[in-house]
NUKOL-937345 format. One record per residue (C-alpha): x, y, z; residue number from 1; residue in one letter. Coordinates in steps of 0.05 Angstrom, whole numbers, padded with zeros to 5 digits. Example, Ala and Ser with C-alpha at 12.3 -4.5 7.8 and 13.67 -1.06 7.14 Angstrom:
2
+--------+--------+--------+-----+----+
|      x |      y |      z |   i | aa |
+--------+--------+--------+-----+----+
|  00246 | -00090 |  00156 |   1 |  A |
|  00273 | -00021 |  00143 |   2 |  S |
+--------+--------+--------+-----+----+
//
This chain:
254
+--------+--------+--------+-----+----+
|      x |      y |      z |   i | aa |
+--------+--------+--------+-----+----+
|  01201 |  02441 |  02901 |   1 |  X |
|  01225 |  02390 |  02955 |   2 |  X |
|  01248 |  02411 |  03022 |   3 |  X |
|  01299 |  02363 |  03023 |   4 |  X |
|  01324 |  02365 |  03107 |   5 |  X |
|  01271 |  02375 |  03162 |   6 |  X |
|  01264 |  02351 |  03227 |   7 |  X |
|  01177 |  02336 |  03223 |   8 |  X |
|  01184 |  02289 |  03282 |   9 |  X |
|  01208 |  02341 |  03325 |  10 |  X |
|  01163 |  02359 |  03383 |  11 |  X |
|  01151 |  02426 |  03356 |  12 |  X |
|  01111 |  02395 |  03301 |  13 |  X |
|  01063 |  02349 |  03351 |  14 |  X |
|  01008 |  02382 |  03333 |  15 |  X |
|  00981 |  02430 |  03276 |  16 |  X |
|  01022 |  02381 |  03224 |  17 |  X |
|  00970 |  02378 |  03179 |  18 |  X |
|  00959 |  02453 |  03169 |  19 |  X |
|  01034 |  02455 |  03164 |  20 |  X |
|  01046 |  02406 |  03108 |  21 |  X |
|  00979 |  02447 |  03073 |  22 |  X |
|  01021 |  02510 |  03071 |  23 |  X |
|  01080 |  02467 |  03035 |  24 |  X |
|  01038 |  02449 |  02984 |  25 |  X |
|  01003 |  02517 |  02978 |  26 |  X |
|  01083 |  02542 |  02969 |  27 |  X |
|  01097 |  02486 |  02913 |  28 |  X |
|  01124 |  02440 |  02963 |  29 |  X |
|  01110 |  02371 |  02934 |  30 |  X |
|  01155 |  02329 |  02977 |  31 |  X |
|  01200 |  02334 |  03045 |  32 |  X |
|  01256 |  02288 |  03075 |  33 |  X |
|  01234 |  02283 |  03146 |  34 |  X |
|  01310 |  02274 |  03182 |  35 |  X |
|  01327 |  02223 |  03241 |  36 |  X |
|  01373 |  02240 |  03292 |  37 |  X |
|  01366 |  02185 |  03344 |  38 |  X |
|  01343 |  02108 |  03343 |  39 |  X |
|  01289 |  02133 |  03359 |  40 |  X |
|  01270 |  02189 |  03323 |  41 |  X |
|  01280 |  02139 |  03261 |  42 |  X |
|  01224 |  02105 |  03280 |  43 |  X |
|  01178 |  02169 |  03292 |  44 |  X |
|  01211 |  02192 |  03232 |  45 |  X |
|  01190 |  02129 |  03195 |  46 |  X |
|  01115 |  02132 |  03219 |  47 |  X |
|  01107 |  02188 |  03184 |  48 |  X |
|  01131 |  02174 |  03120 |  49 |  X |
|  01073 |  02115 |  03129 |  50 |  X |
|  01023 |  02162 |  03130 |  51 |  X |
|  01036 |  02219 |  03086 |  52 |  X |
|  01053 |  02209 |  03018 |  53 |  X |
|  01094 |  02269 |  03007 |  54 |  X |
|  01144 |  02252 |  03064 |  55 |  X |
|  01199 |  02205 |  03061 |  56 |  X |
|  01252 |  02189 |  03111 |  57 |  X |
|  01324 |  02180 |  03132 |  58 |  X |
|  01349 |  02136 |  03191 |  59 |  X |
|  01410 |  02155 |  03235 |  60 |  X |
|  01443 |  02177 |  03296 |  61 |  X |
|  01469 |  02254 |  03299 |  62 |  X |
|  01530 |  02269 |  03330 |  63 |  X |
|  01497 |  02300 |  03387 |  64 |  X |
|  01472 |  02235 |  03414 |  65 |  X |
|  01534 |  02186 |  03390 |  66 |  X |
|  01548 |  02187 |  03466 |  67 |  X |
|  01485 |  02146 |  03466 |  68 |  X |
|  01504 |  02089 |  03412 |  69 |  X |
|  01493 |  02020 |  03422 |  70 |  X |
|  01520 |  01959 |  03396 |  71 |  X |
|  01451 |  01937 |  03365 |  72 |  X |
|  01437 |  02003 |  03338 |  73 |  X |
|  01463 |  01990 |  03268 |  74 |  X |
|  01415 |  01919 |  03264 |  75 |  X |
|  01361 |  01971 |  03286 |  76 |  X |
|  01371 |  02020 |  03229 |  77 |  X |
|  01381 |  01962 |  03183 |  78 |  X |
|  01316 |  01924 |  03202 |  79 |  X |
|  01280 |  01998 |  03190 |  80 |  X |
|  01307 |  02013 |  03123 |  81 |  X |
|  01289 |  01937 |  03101 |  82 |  X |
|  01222 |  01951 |  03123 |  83 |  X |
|  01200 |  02009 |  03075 |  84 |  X |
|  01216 |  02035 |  03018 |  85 |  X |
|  01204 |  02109 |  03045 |  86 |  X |
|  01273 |  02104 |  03087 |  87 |  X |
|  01317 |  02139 |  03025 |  88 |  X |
|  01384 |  02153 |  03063 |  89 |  X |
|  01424 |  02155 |  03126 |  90 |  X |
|  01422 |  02209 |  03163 |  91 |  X |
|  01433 |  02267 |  03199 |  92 |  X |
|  01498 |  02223 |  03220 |  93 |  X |
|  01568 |  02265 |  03217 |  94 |  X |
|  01617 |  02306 |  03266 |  95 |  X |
|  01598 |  02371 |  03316 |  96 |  X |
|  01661 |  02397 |  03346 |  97 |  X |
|  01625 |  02462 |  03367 |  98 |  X |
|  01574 |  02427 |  03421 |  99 |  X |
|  01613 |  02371 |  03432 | 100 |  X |
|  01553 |  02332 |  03461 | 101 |  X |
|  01591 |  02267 |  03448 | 102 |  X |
|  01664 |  02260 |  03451 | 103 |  X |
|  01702 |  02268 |  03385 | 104 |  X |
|  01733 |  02197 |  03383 | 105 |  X |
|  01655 |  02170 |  03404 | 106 |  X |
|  01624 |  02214 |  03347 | 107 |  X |
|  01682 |  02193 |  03294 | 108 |  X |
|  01668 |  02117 |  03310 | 109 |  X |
|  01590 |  02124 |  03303 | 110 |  X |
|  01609 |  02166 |  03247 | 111 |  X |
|  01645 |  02113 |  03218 | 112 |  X |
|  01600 |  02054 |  03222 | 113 |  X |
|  01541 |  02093 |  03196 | 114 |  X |
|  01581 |  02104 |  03136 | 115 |  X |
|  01594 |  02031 |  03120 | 116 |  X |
|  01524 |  02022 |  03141 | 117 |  X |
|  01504 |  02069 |  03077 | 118 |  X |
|  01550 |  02036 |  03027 | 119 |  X |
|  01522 |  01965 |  03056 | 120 |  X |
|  01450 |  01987 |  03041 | 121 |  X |
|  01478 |  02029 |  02974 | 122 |  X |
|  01436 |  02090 |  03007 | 123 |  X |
|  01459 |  02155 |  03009 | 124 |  X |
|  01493 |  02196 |  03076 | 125 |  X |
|  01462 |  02265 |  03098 | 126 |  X |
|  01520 |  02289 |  03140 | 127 |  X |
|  01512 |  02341 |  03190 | 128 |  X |
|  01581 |  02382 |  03200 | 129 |  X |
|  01599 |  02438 |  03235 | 130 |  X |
|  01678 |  02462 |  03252 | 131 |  X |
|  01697 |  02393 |  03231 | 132 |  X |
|  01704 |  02387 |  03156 | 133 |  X |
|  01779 |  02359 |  03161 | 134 |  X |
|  01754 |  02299 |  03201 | 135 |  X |
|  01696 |  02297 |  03159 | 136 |  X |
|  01731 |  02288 |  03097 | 137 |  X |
|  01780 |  02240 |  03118 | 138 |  X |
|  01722 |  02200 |  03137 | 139 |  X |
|  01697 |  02203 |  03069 | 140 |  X |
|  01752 |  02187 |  03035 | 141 |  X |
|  01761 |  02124 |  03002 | 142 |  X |
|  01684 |  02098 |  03021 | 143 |  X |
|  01641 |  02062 |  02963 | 144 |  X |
|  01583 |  02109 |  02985 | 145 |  X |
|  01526 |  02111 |  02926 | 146 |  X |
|  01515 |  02201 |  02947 | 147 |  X |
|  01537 |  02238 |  02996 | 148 |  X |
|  01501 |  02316 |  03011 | 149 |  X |
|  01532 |  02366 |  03067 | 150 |  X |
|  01467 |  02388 |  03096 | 151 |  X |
|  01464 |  02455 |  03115 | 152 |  X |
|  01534 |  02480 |  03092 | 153 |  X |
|  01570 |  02537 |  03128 | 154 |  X |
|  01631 |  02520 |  03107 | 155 |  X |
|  01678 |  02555 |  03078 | 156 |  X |
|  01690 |  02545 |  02989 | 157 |  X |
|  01756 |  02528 |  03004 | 158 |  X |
|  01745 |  02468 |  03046 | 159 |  X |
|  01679 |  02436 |  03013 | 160 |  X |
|  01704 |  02447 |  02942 | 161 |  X |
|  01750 |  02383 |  02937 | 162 |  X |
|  01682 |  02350 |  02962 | 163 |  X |
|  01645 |  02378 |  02903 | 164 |  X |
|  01694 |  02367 |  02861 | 165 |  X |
|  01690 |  02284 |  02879 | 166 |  X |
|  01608 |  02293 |  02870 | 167 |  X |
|  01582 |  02318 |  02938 | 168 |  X |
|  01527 |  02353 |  02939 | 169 |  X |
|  01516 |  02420 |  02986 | 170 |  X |
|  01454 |  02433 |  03013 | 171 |  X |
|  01429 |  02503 |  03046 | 172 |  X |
|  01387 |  02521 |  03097 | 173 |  X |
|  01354 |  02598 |  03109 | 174 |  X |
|  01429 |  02611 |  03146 | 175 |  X |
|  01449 |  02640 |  03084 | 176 |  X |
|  01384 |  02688 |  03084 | 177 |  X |
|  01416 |  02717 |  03148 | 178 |  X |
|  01463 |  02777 |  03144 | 179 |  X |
|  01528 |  02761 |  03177 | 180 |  X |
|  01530 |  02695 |  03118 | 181 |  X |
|  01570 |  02722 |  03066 | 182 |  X |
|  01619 |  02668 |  03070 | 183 |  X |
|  01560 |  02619 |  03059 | 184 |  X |
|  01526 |  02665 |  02993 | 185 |  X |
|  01596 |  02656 |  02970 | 186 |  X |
|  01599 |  02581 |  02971 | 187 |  X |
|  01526 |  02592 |  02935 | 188 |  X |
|  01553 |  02635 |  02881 | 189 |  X |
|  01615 |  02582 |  02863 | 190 |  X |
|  01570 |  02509 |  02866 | 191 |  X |
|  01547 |  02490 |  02808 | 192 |  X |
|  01463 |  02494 |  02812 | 193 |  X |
|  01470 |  02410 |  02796 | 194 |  X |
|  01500 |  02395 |  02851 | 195 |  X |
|  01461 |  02437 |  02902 | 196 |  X |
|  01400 |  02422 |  02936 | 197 |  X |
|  01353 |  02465 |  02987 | 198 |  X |
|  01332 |  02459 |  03053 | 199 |  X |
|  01300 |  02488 |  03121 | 200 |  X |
|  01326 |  02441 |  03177 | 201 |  X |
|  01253 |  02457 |  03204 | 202 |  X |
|  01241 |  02475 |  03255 | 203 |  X |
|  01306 |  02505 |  03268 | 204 |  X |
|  01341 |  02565 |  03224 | 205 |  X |
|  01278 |  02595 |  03199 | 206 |  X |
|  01306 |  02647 |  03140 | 207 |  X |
|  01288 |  02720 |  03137 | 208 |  X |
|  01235 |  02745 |  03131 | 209 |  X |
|  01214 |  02688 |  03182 | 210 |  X |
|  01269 |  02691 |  03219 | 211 |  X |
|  01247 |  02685 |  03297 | 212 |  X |
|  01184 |  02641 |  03280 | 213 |  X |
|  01188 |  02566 |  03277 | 214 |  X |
|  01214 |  02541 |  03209 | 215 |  X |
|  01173 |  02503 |  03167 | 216 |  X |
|  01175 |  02466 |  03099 | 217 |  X |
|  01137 |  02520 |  03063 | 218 |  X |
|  01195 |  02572 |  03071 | 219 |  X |
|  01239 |  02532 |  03037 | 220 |  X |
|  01221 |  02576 |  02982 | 221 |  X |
|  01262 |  02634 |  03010 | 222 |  X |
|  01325 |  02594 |  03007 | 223 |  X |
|  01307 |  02581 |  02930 | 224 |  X |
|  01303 |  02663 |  02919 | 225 |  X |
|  01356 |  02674 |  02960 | 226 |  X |
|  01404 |  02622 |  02904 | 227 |  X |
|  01366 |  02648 |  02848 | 228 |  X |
|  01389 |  02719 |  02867 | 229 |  X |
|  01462 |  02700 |  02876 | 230 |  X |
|  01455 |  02654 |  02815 | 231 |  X |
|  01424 |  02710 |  02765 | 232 |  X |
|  01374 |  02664 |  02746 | 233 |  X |
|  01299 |  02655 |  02765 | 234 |  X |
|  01269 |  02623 |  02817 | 235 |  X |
|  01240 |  02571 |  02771 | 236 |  X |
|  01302 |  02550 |  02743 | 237 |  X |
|  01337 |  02539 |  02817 | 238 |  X |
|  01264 |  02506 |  02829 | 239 |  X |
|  01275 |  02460 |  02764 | 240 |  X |
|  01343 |  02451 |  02786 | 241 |  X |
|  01345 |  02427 |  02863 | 242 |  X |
|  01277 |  02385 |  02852 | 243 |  X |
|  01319 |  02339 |  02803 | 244 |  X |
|  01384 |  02341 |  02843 | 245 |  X |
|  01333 |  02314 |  02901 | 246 |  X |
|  01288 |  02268 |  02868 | 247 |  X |
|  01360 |  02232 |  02831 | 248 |  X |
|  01394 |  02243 |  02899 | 249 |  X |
|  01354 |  02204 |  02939 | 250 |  X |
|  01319 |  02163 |  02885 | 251 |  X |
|  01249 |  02198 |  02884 | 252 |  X |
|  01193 |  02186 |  02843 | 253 |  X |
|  01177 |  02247 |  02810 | 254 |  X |
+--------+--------+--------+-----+----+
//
């Protein structure tokens, strides 16, 4: 199984990392895509890719810190991905209208540039959304992007399926574990199982019955229940499943 968004450079993961990755493997967890969200982070995000095996990387700027964008960010992110082949995407890049951290012209910009910074590099985009799929898509449309996944989808069918329909992939987090998500087990139950993936967004969004701890990579295994349930199928199969989508998605050895 591969955890395929988590935030491992985040501080709540400074220590005890070790005993945290054991549990992933102890829970079939072969690999994890540790998620940037700043310049900076890329770089932490980076180091650790270095030095475990198991973890490889994305480098980007999340909407939340857009505000912060500078003009020699994209040579940054460039000079990163060139220097390992662990970097496997761009991300957690996108639009958050619901924080609005950045201004929404600010984040569509950065937005912007990161995608032609993907299709430059022919890397995939993990974007980040939340109530601003309509922008989102019209910033899609029409790039040469080589994949593109919505990370943690809580959107509803309705507005992601034209997205799935053009070969985006969905990704889901332990959200859909919780009870008020029906909206979200719905958008499970129509995606087709090849173009889905699964996720924790560790340390954040921990699924039930973890719900209230920190999140970790090992309980992505919840989220695979949780679609193999909706799915009618076994937890094998969704495991089968989502490992390919993630190993082809962001070009993986298995």
């Amino acid at each position: 199984m591969i955890d395929a968004h988590c935030h491992l450079a985040d501080k709540q993961f400074s220590t005890g990392l070790d005993d945290v990755l054991l549990r992933a493997k102890q829970q079939g967890v072969e690999k994890m895509l540790c998620i940037a969200d700043s310049v900076f982070e890329s770089k932490e995000c980076l180091a650790l890719a270095q030095k475990y095996e198991q973890i490889y990387c994305t480098v980007g700027v999340h909407p939340h810190h857009a505000k912060e964008w500078k003009a020699a960010d994209p040579d940054a992110l460039r000079s990163l991905v060139r220097s390992s082949g662990k970097v496997r995407a761009i991300g957690e890049i996108g639009l958050d209208y619901h924080y609005d951290f950045s201004p929404r012209d600010t984040q569509r910009e950065v937005f912007r540039v990161q995608l032609d910074l993907a299709a430059e590099l022919s890397l995939p985009a993990v974007v980040h959304c939340r109530e601003a799929i309509h922008d989102v898509r019209a910033l899609l449309k029409g790039r040469n992007l080589a994949r593109v996944v919505l990370h943690c989808c809580t959107e509803r069918w309705e507005d992601v399926q034209e997205l799935v329909m053009q070969g985006c992939m969905l990704s889901f987090t332990g959200i859909a574990t919780y009870p008020h998500a029906e909206e979200i087990r719905r958008v499970i139950r129509e995606c087709p199982l090849a173009q889905m993936m699964v996720e924790t967004d560790a340390p954040y969004l921990a699924p039930v019955p973890h719900r209230g701890k920190r999140n970790e990579p090992a309980f992505v295994v919840e989220v695979a229940k949780l679609v193999a349930k909706l799915k009618g199928t076994t937890l094998a199969e969704v495991d089968r499943i989502t490992t390919a989508n993630a190993i082809a998605f962001f070009g993986l050895t298995p």
